[in-house]
N, C-alpha and C positions, 0 to 999 in steps of 0.2 A: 613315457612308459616303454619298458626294454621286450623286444622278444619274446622270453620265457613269461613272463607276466602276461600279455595278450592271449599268448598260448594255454596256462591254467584258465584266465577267465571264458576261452572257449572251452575247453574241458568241462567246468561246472556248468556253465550252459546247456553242454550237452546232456550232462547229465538229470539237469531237473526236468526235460521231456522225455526221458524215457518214462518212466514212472504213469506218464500221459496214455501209453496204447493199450490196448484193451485185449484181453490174452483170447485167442482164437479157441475154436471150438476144438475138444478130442475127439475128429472125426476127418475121416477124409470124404469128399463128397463128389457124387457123378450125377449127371441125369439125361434122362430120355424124355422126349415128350410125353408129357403130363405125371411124370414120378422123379423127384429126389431121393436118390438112394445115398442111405448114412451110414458109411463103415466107420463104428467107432472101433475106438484105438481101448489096448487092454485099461489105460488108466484113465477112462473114462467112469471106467464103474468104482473105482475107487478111490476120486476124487470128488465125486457127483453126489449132488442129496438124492434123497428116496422120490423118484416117479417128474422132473422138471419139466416143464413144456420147452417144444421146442417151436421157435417161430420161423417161418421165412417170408419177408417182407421183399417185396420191388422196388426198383428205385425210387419211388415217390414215397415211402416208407407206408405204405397200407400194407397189410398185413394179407398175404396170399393164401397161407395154409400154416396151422397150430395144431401139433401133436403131444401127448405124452410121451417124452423119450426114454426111449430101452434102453439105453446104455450099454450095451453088450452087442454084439452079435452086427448084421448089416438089419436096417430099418429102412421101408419105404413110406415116402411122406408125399402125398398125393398134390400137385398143382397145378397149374389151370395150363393144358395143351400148349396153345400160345404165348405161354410165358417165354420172354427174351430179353436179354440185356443182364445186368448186375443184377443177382439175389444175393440178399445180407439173413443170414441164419445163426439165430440169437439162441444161447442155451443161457438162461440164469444172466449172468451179467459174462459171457465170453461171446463174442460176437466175430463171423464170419463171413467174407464176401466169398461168393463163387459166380461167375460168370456165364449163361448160355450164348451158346454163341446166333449170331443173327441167321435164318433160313435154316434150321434143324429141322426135318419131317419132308414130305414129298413136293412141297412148291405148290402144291394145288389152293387154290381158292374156296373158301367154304361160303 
């Protein structure tokens, strides 16, 4: 097998996982302890069905907080204080990770 030949069969390769990921959410996302704030993006409202939920799940995939999302405008999506590590935030079938970072809030011990 010559070079170029090697080289197409990684080409198609490549190309049958793309198709595989899974298209992120229309929304840029920040948070502060205990609020995810969802700026969505204009073509969110005009891709989106009428009224979706939106989830965000913790690494272990339990489900932390579920809203109806506005599509429009910034949205705040209330979650639990102590939340930290990777959150995965699913609208319909577009799915998001955003990361908090470890020690967010005053250090103190409750």
């Amino acid at each position: 097998m010559n070079m170029k030949n090697v080289i197409k069969m990684l080409a198609v390769a490549g190309l049958m996982t793309v198709g595989v990921a899974q298209a992120s959410v229309p929304a840029d996302l920040n948070a502060t302890p205990g609020v995810l704030f969802v700026n969505w993006h204009a073509s969110a409202a005009v891709d989106g069905k009428a009224n979706p939920m939106l989830e965000v799940r913790d690494e272990s995939g339990d489900v932390v907080a579920s809203a109806h999302a506005n599509l429009a405008g910034t949205q705040q999506v209330r979650i639990p204080s102590r939340a930290q590590g990777n959150l995965t935030v699913t609208l319909g079938e577009q799915s998001s990770d955003y990361r908090i970072p470890f020690g967010i809030g005053s250090g103190k011990q409750r």
